[in-house]
Chimera marker file (.cmm) of the C-alpha trace (Angstrom):
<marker_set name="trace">
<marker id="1" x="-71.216" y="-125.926" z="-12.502" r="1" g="1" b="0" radius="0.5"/>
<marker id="2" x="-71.488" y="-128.490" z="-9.401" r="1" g="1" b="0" radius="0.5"/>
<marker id="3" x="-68.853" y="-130.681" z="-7.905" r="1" g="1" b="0" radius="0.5"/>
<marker id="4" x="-69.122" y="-133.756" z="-9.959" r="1" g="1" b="0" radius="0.5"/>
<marker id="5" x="-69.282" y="-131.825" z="-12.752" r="1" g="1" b="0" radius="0.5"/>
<marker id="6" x="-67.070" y="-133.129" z="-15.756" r="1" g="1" b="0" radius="0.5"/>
<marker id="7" x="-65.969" y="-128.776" z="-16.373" r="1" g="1" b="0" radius="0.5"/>
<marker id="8" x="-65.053" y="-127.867" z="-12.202" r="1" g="1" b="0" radius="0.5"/>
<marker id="9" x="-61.866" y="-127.379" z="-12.392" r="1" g="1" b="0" radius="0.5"/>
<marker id="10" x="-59.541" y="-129.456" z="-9.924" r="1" g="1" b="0" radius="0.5"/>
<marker id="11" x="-56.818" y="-128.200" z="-7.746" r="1" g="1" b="0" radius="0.5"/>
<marker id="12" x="-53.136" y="-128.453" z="-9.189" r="1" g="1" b="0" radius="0.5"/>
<marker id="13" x="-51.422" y="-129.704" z="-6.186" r="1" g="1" b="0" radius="0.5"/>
<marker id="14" x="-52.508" y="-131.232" z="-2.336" r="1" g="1" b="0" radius="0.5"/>
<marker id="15" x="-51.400" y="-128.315" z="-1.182" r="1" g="1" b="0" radius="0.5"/>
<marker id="16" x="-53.561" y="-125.550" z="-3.222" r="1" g="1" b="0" radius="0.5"/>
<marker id="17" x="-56.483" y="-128.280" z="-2.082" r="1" g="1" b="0" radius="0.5"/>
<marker id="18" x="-55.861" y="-128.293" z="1.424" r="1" g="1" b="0" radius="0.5"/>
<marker id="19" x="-55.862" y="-124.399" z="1.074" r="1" g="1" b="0" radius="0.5"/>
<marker id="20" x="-59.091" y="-123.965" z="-0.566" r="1" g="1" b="0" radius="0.5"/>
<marker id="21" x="-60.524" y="-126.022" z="2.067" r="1" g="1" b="0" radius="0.5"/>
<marker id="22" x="-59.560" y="-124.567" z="5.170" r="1" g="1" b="0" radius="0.5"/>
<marker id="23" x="-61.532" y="-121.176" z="3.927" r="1" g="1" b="0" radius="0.5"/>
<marker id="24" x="-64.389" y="-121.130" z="6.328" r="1" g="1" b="0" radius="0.5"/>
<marker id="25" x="-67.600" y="-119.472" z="5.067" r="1" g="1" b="0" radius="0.5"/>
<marker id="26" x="-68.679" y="-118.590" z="8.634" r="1" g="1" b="0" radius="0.5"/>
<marker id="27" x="-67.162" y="-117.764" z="12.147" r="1" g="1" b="0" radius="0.5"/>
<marker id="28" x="-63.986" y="-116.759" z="9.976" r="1" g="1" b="0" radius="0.5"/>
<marker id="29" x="-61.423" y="-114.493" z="12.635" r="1" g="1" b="0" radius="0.5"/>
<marker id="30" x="-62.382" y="-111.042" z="11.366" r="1" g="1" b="0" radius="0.5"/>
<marker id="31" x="-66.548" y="-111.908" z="11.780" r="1" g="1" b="0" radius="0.5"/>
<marker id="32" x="-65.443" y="-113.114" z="15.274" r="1" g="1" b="0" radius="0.5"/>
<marker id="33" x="-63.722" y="-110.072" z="16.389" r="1" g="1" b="0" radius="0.5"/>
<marker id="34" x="-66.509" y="-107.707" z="14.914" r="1" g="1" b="0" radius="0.5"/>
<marker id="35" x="-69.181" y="-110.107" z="16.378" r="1" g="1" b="0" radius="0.5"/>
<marker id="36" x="-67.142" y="-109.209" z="19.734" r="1" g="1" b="0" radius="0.5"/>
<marker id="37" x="-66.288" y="-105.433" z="19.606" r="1" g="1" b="0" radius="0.5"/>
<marker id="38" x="-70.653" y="-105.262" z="18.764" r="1" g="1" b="0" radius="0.5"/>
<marker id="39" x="-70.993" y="-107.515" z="21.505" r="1" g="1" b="0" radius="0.5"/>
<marker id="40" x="-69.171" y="-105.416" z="23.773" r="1" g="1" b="0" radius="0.5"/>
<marker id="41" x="-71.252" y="-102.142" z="23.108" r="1" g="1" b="0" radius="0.5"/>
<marker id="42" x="-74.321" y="-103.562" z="24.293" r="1" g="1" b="0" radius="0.5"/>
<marker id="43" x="-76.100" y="-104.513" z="20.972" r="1" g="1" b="0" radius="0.5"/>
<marker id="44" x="-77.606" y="-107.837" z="20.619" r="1" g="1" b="0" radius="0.5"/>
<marker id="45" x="-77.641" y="-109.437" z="16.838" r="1" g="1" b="0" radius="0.5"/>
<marker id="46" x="-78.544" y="-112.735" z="14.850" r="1" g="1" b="0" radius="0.5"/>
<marker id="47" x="-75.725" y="-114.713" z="13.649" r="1" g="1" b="0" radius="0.5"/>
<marker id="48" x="-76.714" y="-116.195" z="9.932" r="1" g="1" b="0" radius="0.5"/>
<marker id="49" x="-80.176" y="-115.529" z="10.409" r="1" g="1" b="0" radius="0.5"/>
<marker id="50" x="-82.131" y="-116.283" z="7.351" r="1" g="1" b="0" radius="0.5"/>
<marker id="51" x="-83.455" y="-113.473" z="5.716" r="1" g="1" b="0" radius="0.5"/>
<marker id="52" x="-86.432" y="-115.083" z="3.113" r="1" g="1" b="0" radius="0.5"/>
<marker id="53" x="-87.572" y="-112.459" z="0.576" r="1" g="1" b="0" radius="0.5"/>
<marker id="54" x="-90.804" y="-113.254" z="-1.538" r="1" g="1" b="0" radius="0.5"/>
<marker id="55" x="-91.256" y="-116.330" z="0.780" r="1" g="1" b="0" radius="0.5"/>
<marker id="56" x="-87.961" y="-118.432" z="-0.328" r="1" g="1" b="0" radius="0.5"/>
<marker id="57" x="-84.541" y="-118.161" z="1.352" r="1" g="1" b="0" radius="0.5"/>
<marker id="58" x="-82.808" y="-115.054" z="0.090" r="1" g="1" b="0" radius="0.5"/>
<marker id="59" x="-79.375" y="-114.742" z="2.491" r="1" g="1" b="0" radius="0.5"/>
<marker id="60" x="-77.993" y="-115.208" z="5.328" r="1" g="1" b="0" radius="0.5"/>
<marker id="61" x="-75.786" y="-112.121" z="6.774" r="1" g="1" b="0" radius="0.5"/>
<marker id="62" x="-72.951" y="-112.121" z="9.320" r="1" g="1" b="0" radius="0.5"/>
<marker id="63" x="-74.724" y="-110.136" z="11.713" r="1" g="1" b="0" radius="0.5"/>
<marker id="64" x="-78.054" y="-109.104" z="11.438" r="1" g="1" b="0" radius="0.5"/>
<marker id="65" x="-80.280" y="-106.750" z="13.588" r="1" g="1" b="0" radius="0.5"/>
<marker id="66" x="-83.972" y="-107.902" z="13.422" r="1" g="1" b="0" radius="0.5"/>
<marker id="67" x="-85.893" y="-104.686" z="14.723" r="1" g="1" b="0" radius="0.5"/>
<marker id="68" x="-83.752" y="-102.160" z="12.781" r="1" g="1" b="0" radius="0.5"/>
<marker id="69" x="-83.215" y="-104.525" z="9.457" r="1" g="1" b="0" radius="0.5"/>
<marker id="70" x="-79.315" y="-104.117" z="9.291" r="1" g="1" b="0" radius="0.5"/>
<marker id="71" x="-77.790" y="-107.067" z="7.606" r="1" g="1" b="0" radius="0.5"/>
<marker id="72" x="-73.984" y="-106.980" z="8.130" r="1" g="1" b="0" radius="0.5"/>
<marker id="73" x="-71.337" y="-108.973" z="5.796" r="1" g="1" b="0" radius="0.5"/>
<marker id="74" x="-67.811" y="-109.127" z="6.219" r="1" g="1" b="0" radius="0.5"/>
<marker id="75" x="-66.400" y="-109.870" z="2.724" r="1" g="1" b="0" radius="0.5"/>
<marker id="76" x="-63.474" y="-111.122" z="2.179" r="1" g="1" b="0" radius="0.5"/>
<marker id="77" x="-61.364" y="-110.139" z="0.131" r="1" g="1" b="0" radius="0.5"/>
<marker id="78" x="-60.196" y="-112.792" z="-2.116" r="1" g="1" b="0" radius="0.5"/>
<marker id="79" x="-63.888" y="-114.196" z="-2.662" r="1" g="1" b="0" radius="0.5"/>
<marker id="80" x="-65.420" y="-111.005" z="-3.118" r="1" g="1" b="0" radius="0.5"/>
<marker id="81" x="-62.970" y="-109.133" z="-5.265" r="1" g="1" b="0" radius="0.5"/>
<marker id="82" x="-61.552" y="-106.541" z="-3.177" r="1" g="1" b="0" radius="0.5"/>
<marker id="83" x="-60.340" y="-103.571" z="-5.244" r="1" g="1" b="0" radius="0.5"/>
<marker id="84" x="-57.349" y="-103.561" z="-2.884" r="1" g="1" b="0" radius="0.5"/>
<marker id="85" x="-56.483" y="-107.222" z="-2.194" r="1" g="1" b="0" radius="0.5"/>
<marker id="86" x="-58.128" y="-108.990" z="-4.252" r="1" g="1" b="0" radius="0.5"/>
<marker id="87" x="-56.378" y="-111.383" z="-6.699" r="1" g="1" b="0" radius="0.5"/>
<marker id="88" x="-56.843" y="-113.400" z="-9.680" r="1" g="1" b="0" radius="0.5"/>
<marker id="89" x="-55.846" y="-117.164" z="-9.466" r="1" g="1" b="0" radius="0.5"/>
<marker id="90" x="-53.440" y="-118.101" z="-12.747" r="1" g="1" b="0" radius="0.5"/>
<marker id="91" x="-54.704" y="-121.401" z="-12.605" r="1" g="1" b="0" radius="0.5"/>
<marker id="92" x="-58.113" y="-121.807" z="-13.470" r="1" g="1" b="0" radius="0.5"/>
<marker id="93" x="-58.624" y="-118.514" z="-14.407" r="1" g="1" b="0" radius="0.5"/>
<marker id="94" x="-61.264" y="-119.884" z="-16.737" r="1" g="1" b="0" radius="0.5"/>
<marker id="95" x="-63.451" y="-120.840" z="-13.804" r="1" g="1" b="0" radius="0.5"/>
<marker id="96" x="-62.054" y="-118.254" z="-11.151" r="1" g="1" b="0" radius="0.5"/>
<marker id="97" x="-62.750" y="-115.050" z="-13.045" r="1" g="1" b="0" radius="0.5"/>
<marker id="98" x="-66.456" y="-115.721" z="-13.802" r="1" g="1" b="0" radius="0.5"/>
<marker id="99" x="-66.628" y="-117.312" z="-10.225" r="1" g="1" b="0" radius="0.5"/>
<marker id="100" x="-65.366" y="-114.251" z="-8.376" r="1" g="1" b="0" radius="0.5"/>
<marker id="101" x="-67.731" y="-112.027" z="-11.125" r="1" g="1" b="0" radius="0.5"/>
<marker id="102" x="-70.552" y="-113.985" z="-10.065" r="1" g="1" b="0" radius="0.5"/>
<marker id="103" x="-70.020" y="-113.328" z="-6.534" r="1" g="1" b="0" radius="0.5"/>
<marker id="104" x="-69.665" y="-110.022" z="-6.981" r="1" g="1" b="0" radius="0.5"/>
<marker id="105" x="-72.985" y="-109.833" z="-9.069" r="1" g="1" b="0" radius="0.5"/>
<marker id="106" x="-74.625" y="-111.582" z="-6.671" r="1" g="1" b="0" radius="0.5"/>
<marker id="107" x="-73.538" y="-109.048" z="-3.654" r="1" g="1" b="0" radius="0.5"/>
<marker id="108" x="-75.052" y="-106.357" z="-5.741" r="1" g="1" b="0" radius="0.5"/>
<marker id="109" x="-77.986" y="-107.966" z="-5.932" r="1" g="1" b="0" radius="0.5"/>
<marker id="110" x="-78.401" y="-108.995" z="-2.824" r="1" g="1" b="0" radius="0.5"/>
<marker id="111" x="-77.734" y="-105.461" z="-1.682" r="1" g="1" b="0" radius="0.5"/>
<marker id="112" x="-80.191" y="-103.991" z="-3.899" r="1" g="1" b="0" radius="0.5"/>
<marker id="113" x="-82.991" y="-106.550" z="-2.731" r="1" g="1" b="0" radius="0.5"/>
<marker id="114" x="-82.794" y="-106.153" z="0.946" r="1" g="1" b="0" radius="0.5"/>
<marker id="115" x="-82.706" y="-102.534" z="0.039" r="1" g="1" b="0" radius="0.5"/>
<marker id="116" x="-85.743" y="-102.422" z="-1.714" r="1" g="1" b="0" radius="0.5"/>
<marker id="117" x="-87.464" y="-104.204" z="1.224" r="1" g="1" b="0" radius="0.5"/>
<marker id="118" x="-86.330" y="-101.799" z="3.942" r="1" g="1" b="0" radius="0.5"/>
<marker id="119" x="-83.278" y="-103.135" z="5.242" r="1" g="1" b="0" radius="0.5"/>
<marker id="120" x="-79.792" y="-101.482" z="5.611" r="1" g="1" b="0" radius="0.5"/>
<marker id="121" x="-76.867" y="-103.508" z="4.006" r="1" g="1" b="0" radius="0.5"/>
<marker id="122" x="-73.394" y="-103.012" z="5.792" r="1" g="1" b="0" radius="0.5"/>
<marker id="123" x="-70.786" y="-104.222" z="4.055" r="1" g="1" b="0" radius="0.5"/>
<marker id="124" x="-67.171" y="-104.697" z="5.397" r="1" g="1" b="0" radius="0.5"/>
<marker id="125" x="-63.863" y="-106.396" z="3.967" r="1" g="1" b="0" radius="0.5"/>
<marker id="126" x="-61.362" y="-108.307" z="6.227" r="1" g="1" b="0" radius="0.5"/>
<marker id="127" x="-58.758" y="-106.026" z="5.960" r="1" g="1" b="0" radius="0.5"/>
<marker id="128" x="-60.904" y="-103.247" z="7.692" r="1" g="1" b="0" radius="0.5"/>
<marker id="129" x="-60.272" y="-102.748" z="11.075" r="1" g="1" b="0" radius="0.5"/>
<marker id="130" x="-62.993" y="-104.304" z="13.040" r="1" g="1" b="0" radius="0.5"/>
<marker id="131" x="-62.910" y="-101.307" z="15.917" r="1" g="1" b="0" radius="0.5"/>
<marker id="132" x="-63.942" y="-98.907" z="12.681" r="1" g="1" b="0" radius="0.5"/>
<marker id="133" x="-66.129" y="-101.180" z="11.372" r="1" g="1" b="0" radius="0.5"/>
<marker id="134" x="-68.202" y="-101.817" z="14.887" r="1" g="1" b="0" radius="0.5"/>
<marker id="135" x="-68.256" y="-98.083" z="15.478" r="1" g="1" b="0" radius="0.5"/>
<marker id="136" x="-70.062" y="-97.563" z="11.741" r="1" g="1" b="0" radius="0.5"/>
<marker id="137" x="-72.849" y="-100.987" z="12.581" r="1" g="1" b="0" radius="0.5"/>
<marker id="138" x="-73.357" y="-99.007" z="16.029" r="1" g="1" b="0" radius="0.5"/>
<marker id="139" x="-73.763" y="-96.018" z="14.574" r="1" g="1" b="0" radius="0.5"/>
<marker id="140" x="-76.208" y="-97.413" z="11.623" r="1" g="1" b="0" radius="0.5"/>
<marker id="141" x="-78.155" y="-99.347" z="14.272" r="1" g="1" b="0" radius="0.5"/>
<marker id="142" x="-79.056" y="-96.684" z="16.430" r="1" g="1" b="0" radius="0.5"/>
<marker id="143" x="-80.180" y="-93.980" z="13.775" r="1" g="1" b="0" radius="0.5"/>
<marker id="144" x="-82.573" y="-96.727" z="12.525" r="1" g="1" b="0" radius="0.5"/>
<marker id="145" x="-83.930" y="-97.360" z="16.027" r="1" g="1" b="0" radius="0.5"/>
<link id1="1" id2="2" r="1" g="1" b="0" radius="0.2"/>
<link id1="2" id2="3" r="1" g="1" b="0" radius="0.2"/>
<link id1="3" id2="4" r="1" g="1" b="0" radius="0.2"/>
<link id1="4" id2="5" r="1" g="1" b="0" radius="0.2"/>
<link id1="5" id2="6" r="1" g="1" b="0" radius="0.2"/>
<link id1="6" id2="7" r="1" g="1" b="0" radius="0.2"/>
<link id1="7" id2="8" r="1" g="1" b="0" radius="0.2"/>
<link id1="8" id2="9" r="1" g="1" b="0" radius="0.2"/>
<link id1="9" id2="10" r="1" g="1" b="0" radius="0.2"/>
<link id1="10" id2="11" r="1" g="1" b="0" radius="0.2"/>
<link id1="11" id2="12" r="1" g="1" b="0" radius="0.2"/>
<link id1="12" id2="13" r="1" g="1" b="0" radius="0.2"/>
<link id1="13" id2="14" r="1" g="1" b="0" radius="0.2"/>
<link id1="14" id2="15" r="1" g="1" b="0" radius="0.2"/>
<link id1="15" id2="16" r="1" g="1" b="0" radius="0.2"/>
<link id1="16" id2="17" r="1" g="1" b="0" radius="0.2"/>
<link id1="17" id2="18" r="1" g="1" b="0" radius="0.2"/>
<link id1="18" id2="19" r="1" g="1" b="0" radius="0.2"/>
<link id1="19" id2="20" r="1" g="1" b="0" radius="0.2"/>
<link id1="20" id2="21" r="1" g="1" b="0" radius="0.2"/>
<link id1="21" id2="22" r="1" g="1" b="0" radius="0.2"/>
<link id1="22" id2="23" r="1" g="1" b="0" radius="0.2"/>
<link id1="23" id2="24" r="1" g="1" b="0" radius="0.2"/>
<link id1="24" id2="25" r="1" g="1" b="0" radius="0.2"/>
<link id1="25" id2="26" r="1" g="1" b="0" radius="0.2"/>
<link id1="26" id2="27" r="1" g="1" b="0" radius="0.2"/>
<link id1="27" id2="28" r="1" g="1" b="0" radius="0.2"/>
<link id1="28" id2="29" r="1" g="1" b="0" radius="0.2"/>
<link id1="29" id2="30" r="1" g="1" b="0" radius="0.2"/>
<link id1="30" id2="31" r="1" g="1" b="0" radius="0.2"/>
<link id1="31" id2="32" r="1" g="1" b="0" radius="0.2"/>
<link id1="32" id2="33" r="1" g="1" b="0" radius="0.2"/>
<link id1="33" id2="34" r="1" g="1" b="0" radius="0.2"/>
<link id1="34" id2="35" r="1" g="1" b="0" radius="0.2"/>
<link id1="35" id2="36" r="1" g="1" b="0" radius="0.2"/>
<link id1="36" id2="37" r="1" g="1" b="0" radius="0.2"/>
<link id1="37" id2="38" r="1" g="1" b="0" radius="0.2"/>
<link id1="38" id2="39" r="1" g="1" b="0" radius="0.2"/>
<link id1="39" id2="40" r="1" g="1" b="0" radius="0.2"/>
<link id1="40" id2="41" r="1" g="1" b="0" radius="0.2"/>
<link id1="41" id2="42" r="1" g="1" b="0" radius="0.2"/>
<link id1="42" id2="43" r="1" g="1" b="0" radius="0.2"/>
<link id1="43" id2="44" r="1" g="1" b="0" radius="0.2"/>
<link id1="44" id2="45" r="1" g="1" b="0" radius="0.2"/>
<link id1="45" id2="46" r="1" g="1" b="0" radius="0.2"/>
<link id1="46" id2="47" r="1" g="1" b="0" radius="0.2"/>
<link id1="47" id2="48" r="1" g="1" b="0" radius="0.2"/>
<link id1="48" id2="49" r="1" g="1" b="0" radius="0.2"/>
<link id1="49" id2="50" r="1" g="1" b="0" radius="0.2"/>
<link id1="50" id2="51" r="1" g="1" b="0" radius="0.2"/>
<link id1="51" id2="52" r="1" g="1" b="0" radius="0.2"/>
<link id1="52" id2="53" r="1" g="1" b="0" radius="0.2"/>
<link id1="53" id2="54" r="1" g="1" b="0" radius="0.2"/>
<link id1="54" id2="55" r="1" g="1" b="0" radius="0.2"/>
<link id1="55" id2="56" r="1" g="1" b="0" radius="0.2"/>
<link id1="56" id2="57" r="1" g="1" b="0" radius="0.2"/>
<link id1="57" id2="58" r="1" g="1" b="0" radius="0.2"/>
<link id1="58" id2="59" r="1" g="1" b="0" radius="0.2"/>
<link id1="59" id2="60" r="1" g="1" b="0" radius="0.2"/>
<link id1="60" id2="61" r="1" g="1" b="0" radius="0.2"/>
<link id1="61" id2="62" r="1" g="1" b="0" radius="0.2"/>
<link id1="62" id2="63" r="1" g="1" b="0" radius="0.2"/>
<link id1="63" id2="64" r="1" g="1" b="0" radius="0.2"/>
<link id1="64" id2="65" r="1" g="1" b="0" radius="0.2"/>
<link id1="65" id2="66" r="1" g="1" b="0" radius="0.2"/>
<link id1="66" id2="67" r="1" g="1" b="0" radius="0.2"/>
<link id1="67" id2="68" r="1" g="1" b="0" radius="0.2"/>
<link id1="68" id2="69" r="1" g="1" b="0" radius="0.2"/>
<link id1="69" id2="70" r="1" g="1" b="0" radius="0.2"/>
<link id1="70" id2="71" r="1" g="1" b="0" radius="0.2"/>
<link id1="71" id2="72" r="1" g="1" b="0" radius="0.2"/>
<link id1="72" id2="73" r="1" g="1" b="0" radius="0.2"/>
<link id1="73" id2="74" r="1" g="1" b="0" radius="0.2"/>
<link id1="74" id2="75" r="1" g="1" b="0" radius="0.2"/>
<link id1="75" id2="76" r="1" g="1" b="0" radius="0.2"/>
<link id1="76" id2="77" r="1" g="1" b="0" radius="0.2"/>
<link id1="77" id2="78" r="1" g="1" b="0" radius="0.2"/>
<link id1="78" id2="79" r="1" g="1" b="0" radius="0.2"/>
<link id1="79" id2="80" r="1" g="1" b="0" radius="0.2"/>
<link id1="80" id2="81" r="1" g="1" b="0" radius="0.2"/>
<link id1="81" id2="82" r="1" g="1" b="0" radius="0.2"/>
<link id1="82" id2="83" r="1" g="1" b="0" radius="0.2"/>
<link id1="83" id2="84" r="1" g="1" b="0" radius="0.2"/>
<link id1="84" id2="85" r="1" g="1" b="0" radius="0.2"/>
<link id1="85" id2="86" r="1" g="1" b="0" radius="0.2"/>
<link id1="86" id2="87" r="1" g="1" b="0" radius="0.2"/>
<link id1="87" id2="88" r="1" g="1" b="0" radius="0.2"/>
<link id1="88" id2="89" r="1" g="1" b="0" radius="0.2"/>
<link id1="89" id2="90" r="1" g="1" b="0" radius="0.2"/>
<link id1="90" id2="91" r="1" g="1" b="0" radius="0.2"/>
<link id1="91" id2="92" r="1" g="1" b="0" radius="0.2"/>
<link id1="92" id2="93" r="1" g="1" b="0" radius="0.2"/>
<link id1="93" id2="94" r="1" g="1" b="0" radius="0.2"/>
<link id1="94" id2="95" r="1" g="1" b="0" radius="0.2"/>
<link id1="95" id2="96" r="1" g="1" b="0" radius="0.2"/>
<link id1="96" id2="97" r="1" g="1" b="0" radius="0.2"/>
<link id1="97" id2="98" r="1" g="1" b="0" radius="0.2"/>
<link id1="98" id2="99" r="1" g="1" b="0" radius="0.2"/>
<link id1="99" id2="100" r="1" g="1" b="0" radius="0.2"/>
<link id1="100" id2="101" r="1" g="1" b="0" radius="0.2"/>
<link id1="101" id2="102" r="1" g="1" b="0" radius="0.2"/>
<link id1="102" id2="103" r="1" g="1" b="0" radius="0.2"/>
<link id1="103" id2="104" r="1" g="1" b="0" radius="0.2"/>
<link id1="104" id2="105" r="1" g="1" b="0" radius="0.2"/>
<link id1="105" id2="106" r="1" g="1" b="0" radius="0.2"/>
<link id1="106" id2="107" r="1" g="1" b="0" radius="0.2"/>
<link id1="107" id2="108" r="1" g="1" b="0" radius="0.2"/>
<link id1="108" id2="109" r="1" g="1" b="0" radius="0.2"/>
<link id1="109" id2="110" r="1" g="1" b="0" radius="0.2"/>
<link id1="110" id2="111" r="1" g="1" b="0" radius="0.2"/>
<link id1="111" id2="112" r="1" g="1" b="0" radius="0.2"/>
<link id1="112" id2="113" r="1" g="1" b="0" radius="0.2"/>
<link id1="113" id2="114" r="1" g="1" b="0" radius="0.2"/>
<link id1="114" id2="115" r="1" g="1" b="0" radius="0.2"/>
<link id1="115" id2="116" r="1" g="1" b="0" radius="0.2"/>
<link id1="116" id2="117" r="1" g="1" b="0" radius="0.2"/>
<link id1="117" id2="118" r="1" g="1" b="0" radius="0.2"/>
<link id1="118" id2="119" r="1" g="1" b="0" radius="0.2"/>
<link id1="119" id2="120" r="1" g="1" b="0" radius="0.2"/>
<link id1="120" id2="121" r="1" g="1" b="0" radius="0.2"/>
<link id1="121" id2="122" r="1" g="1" b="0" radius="0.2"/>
<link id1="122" id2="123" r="1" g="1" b="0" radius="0.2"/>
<link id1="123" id2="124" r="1" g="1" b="0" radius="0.2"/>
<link id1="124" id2="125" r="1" g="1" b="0" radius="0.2"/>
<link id1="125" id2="126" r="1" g="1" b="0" radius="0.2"/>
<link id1="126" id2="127" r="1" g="1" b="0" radius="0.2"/>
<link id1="127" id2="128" r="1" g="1" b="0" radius="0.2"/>
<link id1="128" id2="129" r="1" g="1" b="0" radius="0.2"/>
<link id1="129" id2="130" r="1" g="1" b="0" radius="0.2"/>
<link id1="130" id2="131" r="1" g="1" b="0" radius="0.2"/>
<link id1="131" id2="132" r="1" g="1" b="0" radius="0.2"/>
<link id1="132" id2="133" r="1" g="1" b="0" radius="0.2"/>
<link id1="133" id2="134" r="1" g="1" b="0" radius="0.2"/>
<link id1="134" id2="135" r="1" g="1" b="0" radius="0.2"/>
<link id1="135" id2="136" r="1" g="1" b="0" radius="0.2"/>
<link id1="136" id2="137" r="1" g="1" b="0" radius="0.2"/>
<link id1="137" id2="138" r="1" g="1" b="0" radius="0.2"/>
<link id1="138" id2="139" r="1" g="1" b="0" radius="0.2"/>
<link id1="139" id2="140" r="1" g="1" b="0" radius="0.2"/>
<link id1="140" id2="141" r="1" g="1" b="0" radius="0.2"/>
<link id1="141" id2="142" r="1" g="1" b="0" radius="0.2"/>
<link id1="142" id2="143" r="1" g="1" b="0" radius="0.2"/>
<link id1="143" id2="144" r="1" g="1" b="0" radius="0.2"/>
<link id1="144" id2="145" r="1" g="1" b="0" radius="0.2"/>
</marker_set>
């Protein structure tokens, strides 16, 4: 399903709209402060770099560290079904449910792939404090070095 599409579902007020599309699918605040803390210890990653698998585009990670193939994502928690925050939308829950399956699905996968291929997925939710989280990519970076 595609906007345009007579089945995607349509927001119930202006304000749920407005909402859904303020949600930024890059530079969101807790990539940017991870980004920074990793910054700050001397390591030197690719923002969104496209990783291609089997020569078409496969993903592109929050952080990713070329020579020791460690693709970072910070989830969040809402989109990718956080067993601790995540929710499930009452309206449209006929589109949201599969929609936030999907995503998860697709995580798995993606996880599995790059794993398969030699790289090292790190995954991290919002909610996780970015000091802990830049202390774990630091320490995954450097065994892999």
């Amino acid at each position: 399903m595609k906007p345009g599409d007579p089945n995607w579902p349509v927001a119930n007020s202006t304000a749920t709209s407005s909402v859904m599309r303020g949600n930024r699918s890059r530079d969101t605040t807790p990539e940017l402060a991870l980004r920074s803390l990793v910054h700050r210890r001397g390591l030197r990653f690719r923002t969104r770099y496209t990783i291609k698998l089997d020569g078409r585009r496969w993903t592109r990670p929050d952080l990713v560290f070329t020579r020791s193939r460690v693709a970072v994502y910070v989830d969040g928690c809402f989109w990718h079904a956080c067993p601790e925050h995540g929710t499930q939308p009452a309206s449209n829950a006929a589109y949201w449910s599969p929609k936030l399956a999907n995503n998860v699905a697709r995580d798995a996968d993606t996880n599995a792939q790059l794993s398969s291929r030699g790289w090292l997925v790190v995954r991290a939710w919002e909610h996780e404090d970015p000091a802990t989280v830049a202390e774990r990519v630091a320490r995954v970076v450097a065994e892999r070095c």
